[in-house]
BAKE-427928 format. One record per residue (C-alpha): residue number from 1; residue in three letters; chain; z, y, x. Coordinates in steps of 0.1 Angstrom, whole numbers, plus 5000, padded with zeros to 4 digits. Layout:
<rs>
<NUM, 'ALA', 'A', <Z, Y, X>> ...
</rs>
This chain:
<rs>
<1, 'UNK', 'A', <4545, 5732, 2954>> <2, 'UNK', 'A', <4572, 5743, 2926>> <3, 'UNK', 'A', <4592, 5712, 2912>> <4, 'UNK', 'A', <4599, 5701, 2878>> <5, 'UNK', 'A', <4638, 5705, 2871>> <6, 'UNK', 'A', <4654, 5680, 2841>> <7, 'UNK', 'A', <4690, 5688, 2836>> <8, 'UNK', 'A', <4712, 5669, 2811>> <9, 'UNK', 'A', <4742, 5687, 2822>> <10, 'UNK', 'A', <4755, 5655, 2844>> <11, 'UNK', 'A', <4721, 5643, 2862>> <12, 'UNK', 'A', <4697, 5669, 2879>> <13, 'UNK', 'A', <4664, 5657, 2889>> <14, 'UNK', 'A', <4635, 5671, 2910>> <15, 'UNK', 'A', <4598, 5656, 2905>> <16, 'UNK', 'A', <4573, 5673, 2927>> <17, 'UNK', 'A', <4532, 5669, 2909>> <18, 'UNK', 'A', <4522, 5659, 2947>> <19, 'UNK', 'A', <4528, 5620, 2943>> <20, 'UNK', 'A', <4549, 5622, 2906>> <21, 'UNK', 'A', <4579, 5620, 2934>> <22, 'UNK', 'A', <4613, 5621, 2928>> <23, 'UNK', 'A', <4623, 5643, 2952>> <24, 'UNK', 'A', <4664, 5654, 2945>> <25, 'UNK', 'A', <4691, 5633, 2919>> <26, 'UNK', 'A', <4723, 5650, 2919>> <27, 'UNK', 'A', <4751, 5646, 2896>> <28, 'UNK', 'A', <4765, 5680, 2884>> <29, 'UNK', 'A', <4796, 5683, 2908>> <30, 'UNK', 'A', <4765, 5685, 2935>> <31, 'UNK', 'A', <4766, 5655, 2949>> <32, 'UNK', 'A', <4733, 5642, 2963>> <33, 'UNK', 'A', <4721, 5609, 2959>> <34, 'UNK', 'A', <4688, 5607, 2972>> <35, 'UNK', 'A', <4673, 5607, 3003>> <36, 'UNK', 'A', <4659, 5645, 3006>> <37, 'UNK', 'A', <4631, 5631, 3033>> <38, 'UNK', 'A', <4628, 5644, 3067>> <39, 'UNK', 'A', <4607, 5646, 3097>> <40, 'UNK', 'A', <4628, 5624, 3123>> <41, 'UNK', 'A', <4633, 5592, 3099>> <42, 'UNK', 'A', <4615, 5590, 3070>> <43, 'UNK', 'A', <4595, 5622, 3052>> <44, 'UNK', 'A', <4592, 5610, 3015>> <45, 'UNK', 'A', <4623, 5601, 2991>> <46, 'UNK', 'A', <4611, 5580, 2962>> <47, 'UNK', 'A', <4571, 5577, 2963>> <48, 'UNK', 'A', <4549, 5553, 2940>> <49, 'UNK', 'A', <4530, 5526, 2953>> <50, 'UNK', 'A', <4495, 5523, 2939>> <51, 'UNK', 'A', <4469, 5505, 2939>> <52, 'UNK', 'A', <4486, 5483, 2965>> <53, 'UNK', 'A', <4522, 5475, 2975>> <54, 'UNK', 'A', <4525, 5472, 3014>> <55, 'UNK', 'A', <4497, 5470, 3040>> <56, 'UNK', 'A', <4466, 5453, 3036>> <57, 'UNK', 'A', <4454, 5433, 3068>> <58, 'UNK', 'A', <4435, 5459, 3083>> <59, 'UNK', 'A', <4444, 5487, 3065>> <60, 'UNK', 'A', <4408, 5474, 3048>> <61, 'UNK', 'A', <4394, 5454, 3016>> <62, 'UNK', 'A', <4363, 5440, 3001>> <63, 'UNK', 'A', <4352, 5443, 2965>> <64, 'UNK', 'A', <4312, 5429, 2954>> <65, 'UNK', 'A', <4308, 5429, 2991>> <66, 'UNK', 'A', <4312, 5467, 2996>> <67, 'UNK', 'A', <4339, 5476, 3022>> <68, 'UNK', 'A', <4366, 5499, 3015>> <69, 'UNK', 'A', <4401, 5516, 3037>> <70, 'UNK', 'A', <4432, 5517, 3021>> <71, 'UNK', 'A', <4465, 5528, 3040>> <72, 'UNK', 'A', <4496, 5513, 3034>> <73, 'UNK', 'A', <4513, 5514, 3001>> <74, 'UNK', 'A', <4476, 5530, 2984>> <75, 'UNK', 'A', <4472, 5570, 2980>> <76, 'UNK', 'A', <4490, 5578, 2949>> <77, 'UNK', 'A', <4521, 5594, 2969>> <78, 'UNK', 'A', <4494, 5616, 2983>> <79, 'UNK', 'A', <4476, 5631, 2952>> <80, 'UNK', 'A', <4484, 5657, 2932>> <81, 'UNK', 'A', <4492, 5645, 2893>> <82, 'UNK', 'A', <4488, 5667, 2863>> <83, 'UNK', 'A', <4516, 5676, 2844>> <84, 'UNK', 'A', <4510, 5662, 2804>> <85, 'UNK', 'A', <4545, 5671, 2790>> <86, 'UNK', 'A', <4577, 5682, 2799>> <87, 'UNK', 'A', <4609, 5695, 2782>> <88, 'UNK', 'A', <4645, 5698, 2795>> <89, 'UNK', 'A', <4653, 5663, 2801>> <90, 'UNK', 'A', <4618, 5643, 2804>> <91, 'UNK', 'A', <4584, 5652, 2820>> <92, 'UNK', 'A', <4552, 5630, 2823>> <93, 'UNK', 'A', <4525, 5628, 2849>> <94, 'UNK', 'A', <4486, 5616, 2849>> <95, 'UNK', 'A', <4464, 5605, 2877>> <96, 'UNK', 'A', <4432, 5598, 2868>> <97, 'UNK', 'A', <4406, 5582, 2891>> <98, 'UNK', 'A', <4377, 5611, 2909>> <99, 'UNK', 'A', <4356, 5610, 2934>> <100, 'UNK', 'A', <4382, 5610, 2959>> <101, 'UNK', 'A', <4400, 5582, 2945>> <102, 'UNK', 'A', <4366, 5558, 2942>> <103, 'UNK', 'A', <4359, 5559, 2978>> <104, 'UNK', 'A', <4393, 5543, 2986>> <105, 'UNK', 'A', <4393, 5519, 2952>> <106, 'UNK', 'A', <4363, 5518, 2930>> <107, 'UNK', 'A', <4377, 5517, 2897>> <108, 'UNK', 'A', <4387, 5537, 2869>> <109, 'UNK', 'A', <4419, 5538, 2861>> <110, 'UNK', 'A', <4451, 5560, 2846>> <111, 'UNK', 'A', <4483, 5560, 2858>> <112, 'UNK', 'A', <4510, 5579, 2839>> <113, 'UNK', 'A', <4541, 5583, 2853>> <114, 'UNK', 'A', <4575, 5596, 2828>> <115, 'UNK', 'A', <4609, 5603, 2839>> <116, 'UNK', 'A', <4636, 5601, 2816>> <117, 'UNK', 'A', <4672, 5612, 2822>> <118, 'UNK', 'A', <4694, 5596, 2801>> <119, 'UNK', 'A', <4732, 5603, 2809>> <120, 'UNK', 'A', <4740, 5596, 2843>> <121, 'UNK', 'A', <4710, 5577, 2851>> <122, 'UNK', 'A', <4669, 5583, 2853>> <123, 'UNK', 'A', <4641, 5559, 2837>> <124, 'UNK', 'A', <4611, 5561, 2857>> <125, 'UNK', 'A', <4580, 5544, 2835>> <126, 'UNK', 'A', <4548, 5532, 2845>> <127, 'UNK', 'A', <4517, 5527, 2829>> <128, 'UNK', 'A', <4485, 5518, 2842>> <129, 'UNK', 'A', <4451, 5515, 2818>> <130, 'UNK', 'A', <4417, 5504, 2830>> <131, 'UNK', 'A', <4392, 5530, 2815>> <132, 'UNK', 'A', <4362, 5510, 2835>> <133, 'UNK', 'A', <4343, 5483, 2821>> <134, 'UNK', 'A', <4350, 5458, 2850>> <135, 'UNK', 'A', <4385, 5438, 2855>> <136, 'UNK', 'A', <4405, 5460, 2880>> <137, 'UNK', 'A', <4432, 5451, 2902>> <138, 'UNK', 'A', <4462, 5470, 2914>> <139, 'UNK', 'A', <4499, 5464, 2925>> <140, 'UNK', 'A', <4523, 5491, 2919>> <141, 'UNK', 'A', <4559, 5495, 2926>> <142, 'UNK', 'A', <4586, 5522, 2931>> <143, 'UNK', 'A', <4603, 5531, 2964>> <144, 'UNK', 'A', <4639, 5551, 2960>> <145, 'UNK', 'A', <4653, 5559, 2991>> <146, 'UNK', 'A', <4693, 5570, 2986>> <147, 'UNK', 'A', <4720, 5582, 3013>> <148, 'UNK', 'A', <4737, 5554, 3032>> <149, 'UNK', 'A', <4766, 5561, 3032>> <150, 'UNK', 'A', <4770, 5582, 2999>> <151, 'UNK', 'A', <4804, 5599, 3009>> <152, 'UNK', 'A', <4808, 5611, 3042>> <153, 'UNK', 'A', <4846, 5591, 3039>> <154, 'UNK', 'A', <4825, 5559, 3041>> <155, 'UNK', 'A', <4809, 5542, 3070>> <156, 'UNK', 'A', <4778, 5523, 3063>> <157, 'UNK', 'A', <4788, 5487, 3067>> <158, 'UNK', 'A', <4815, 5499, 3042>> <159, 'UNK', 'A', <4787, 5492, 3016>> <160, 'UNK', 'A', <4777, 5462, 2997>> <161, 'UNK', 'A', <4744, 5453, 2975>> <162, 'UNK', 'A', <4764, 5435, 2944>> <163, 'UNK', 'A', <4735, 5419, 2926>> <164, 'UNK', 'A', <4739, 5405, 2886>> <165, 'UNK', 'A', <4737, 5368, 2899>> <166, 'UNK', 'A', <4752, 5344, 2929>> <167, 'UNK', 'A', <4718, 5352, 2946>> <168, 'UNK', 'A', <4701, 5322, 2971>> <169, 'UNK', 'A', <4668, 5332, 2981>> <170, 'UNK', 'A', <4653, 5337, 3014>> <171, 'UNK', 'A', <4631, 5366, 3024>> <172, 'UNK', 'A', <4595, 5369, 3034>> <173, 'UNK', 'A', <4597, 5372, 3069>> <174, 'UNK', 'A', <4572, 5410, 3077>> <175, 'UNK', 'A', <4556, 5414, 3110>> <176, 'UNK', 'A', <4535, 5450, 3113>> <177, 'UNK', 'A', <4542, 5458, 3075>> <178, 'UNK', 'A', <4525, 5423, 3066>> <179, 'UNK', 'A', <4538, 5390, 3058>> <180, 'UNK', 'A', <4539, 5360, 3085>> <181, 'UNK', 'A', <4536, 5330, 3057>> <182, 'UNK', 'A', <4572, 5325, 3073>> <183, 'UNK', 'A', <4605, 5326, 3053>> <184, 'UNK', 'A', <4642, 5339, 3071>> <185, 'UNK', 'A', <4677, 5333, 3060>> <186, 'UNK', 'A', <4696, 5363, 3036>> <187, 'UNK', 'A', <4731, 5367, 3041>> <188, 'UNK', 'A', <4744, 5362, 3013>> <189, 'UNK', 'A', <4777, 5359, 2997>> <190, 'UNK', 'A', <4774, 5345, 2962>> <191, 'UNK', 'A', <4761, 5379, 2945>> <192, 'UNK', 'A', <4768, 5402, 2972>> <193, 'UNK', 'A', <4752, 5412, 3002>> <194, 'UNK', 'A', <4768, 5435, 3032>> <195, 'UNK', 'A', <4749, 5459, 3042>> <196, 'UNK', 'A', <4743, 5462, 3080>> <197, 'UNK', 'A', <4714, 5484, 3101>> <198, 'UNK', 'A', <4706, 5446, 3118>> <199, 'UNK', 'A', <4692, 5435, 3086>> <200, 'UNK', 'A', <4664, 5454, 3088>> <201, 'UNK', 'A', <4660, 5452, 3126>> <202, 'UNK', 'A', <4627, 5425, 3112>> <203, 'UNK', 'A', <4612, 5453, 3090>> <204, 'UNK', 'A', <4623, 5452, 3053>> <205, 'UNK', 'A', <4641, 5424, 3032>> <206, 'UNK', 'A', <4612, 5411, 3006>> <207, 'UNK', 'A', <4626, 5390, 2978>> <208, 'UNK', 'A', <4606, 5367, 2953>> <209, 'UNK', 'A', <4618, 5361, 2921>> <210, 'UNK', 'A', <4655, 5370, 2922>> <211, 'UNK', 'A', <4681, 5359, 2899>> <212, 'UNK', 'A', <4693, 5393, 2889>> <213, 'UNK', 'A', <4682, 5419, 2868>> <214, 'UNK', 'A', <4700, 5447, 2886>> <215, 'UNK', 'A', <4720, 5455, 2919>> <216, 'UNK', 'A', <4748, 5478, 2926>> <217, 'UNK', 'A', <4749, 5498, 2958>> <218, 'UNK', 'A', <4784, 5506, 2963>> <219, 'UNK', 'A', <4811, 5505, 2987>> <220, 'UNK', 'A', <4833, 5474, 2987>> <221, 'UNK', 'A', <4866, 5492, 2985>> <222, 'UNK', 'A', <4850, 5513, 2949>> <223, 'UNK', 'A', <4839, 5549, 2948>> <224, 'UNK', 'A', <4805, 5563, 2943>> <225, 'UNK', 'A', <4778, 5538, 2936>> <226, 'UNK', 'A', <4741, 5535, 2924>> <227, 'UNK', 'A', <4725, 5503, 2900>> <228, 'UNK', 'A', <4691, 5500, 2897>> <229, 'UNK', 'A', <4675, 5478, 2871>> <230, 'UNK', 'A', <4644, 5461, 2879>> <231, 'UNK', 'A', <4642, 5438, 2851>> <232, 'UNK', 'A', <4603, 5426, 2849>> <233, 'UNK', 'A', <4593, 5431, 2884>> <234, 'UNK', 'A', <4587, 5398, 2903>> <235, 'UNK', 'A', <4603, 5415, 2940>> <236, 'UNK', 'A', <4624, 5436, 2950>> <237, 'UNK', 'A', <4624, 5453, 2984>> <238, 'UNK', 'A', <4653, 5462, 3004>> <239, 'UNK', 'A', <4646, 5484, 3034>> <240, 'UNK', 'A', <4658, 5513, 3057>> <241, 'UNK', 'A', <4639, 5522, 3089>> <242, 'UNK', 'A', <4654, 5509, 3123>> <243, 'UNK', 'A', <4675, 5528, 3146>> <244, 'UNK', 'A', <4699, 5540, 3124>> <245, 'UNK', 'A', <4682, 5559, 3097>> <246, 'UNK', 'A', <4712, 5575, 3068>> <247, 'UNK', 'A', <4690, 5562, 3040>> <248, 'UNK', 'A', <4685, 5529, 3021>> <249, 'UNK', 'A', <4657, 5520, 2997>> <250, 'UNK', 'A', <4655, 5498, 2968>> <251, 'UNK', 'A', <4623, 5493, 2957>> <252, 'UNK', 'A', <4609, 5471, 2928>> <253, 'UNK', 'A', <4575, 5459, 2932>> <254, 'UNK', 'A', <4550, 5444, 2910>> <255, 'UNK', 'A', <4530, 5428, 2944>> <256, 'UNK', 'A', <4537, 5431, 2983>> <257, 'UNK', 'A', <4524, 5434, 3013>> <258, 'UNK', 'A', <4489, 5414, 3024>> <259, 'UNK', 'A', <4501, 5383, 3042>> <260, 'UNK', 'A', <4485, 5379, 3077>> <261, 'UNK', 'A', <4463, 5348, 3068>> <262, 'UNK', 'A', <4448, 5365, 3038>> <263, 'UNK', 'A', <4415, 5369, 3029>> <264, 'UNK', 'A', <4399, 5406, 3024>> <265, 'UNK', 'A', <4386, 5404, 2987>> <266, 'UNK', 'A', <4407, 5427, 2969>> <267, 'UNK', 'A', <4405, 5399, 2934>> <268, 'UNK', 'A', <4415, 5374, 2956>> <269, 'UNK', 'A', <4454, 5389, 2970>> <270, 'UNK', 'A', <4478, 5369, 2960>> <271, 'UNK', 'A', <4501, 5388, 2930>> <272, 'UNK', 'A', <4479, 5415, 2923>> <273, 'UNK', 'A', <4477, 5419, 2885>> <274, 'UNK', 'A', <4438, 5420, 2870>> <275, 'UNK', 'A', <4432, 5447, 2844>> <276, 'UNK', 'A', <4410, 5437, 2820>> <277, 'UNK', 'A', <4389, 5465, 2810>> <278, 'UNK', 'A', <4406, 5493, 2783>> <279, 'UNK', 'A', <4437, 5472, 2789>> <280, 'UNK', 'A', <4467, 5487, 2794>> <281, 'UNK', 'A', <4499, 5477, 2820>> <282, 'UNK', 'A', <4534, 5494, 2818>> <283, 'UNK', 'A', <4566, 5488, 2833>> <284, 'UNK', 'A', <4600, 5504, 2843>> <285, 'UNK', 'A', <4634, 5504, 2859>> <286, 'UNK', 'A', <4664, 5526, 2862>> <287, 'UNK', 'A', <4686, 5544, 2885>> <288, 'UNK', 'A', <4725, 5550, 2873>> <289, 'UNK', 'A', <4753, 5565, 2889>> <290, 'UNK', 'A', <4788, 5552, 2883>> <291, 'UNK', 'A', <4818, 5547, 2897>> <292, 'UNK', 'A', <4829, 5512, 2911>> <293, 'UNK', 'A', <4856, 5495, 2909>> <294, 'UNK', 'A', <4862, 5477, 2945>> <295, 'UNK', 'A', <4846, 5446, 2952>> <296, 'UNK', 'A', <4865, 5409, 2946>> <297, 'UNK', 'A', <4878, 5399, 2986>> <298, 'UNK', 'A', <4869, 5363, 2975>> <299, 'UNK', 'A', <4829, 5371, 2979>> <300, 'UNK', 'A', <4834, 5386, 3010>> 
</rs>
């Protein structure tokens, strides 16, 4: 499927239709930042969550009574969006619900997704409308995946996640791509937190609520790093697959994953945001590439 190109002269991006995915960010010396996908550790790079964030117990819901399957993270990665407009530097996307779409989630809705470069950094917006005439709800959330390590000269426990705030919140502990109900300990050190493969040896990090409106992925001696803002979104997810996978993700979420206890009415998950009919829901963050000075010795 041929890709959508925006080039500002120092960001290039890639957005394949199949999904609205960001699929290549490179900075104009060449330099990739994104995880290109592969078949051995993860295939996809940056795709969008919707209608759900995470697993539902099951893989299943209910709405009035009917009985539905919906994989993890919802189908929008998997659909094919139309291109609405598109110039050098920008380029929107439209799903709209079908017939496909209503025997996974039984609701009319639009999602529009825009990419925006601006400098050395991309916007990716959101915007969800009901065009039904019942309340509808949905989770959505993005899902960058970027090379750990960024420069070959770096190992990756040579990098740090250098949030705005002294951060002190636990995670929600994830068990099969759900959550237990259970809460585990975050390493942190005041704003930072080294990164390590064992931290995700107990699936991904989910954080509620953080202090911060961005993080910084960088290495702690300075060099090439990433921020992402995710100002607005309630979580944040932190994750790279176990084993040793080169990528890490970043991913802000408006919902999560099903916890295991929960019941199967889709109205009824807890964070899901209701639509009420003709309503409209939008949200964004950013991605920004910038080099970083080295990281102060006394939080680490």
């Amino acid at each position: 499927m041929e890709r959508i190109v925006l080039d500002n002269g120092q960001l290039q991006a890639e957005i394949t239709p199949l999904g609205a995915e960001l699929k290549a960010l490179r900075l104009a010396g060449g330099i990739e930042l994104l995880w290109p996908g592969d078949a051995a550790h993860w295939p996809r790079s940056a795709p969008i969550l919707f209608p759900v964030v995470g697993r539902l117990v099951g893989d299943s819901y209910t709405h009035d009574r009917r009985h539905y399957a919906l994989g993890q993270h919802g189908f929008a990665r998997d659909r094919v969006f139309t291109v609405t407009e598109r110039d050098a530097t920008a380029a929107t996307l439209l799903l709209r619900a079908d017939g496909e779409s209503r025997r996974h989630y039984p609701f009319d809705f639009e999602l529009q997704v825009r990419y925006a470069l601006r400098d050395s950094g991309i916007e990716t917006h959101f915007a969800v409308r009901n065009a039904g005439h019942a309340a509808m709800p949905f989770a959505i959330g993005g899902h960058p995946g970027f090379r750990w390590p960024l420069e070959p000269r770096f190992a990756k426990t040579d990098y740090v996640l250098l949030f705005e705030e002294a951060e002190t919140g636990r995670r929600y502990l994830v068990r099969d791509g759900l959550l237990t109900g259970a809460q585990g300990e975050v390493p942190w050190r005041g704003p930072v937190l080294p990164l390590d493969e064992a931290l995700f040896t107990e699936d991904a990090i989910v954080l509620r609520h953080p202090a911060s409106r961005w993080v910084r992925y960088q290495p702690r001696a300075g060099g090439l790093g990433i921020r992402v803002d995710f100002a607005g979104f309630p979580y944040l997810g932190i994750w790279s697959k176990p084993g040793g996978a080169p990528f890490l993700c970043i991913e802000p979420w408006h919902g999560h994953a099903s916890f295991m206890d929960e019941a199967s009415d889709l109205s009824q998950k807890r964070d899901m945001r209701n639509l009420a009919p003709g309503a409209e829901f939008a949200c964004s963050f950013s991605i920004e590439a910038l080099q970083t000075p080295p990281v102060q010795a006394q939080v680490l």
